[in-house]
N, C-alpha and C positions, 0 to 999 in steps of 0.2 A: 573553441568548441569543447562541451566537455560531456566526458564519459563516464557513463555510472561503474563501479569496480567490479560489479561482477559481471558485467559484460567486456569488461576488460581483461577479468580475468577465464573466462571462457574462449576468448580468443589464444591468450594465452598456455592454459591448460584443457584440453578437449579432458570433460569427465568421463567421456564415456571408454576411454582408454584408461582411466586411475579410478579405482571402484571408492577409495575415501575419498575424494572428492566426491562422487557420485554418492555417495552419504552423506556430507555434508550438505551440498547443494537441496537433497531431498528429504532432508532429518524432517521436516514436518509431515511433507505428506507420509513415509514410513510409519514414524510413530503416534503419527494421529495428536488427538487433543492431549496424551502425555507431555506435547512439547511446552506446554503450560508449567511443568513441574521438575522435568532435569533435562538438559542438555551436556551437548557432547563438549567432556574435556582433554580428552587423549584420545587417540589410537595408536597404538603400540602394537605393532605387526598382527596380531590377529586377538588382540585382547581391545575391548571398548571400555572406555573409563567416562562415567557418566558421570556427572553433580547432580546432587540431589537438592531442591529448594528447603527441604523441610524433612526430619525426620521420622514423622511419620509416613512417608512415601516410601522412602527407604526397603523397610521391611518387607515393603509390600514387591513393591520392582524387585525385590531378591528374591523373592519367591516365587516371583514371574519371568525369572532371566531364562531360564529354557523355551519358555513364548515367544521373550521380546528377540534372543538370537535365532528363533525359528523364524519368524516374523522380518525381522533384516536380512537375513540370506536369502529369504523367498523374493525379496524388494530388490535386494542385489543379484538375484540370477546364479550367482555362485555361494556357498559357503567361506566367505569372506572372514568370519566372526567365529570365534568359539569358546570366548569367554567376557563373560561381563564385568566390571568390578564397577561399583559406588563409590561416592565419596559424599559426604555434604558441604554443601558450598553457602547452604545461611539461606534467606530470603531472597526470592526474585526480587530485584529493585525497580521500581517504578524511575525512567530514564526522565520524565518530565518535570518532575520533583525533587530532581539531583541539586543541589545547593540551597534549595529555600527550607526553611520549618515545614515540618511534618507535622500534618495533624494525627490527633489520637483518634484510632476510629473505635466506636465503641462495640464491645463483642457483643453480639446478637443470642439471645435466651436460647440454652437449648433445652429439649425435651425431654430425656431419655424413651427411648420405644418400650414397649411390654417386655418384648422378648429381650432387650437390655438387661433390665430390670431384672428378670426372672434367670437369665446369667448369672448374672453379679450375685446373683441371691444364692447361689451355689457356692460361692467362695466364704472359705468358713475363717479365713482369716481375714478383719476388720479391716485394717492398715492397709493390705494388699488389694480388697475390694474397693476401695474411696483414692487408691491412685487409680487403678484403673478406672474408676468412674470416671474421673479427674483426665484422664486421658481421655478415651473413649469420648467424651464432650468436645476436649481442644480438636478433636479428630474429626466431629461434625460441624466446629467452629469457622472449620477452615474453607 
């Protein structure tokens, strides 16, 4: 007869006595559709260590880490967490695709918006406005 592991491991660890566990176990439903984009790679007594897929996420979850640890303690009932740290970890890998050729998918045309536009047109330095274009694209690419 065989048993799936994490009902194995629920027998064995009740989460509702160990609150990382209880984070683990529920990492999607807390963090909602972010679970698309980094997942947990440490806890470390009361600090979470997340990966990042990409970074331009990064920047963004660090600027939301006062949200996302309001956001998990409210999920956990207690203030479990009181600090956040990144790291990036590269690309989510697609697990079905692991050993064959990778196809190349082609990047899709992007727009820029007006208010883009009319941004960027503020930067009076050349070089500095055409990476940021250059960003700001790979950022709607994604």
């Amino acid at each position: 007869m065989t048993t799936d592991l994490k009902q194995l491991l629920q027998t064995i660890i009740n989460p509702e006595k160990n609150w990382k566990t209880d984070l683990l176990y529920r990492w999607r439903e807390i963090i909602g559709a972010l679970h698309t984009k980094i997942k947990i790679e440490k806890i470390h007594d009361d600090t979470l260590i997340l990966g990042v897929f990409h970074s331009c996420w990064m920047q963004e979850l660090y600027l939301l880490s006062p949200l996302l640890i309001k956001t998990i303690n409210e999920k956990l009932d207690q203030p479990y967490i009181k600090q956040i740290r990144f790291k990036q970890i590269g690309f989510k890998s697609n697990k079905k695709n692991k050993g064959t050729i990778k196809t190349v998918q082609k990047k899709k045309t992007v727009i820029l918006t007006k208010e883009d536009e009319r941004t960027l047109a503020q930067i009076n330095d050349p070089t500095l406005r055409e990476v940021l274009r250059a960003f700001r694209i790979r950022c709607y690419q994604e």
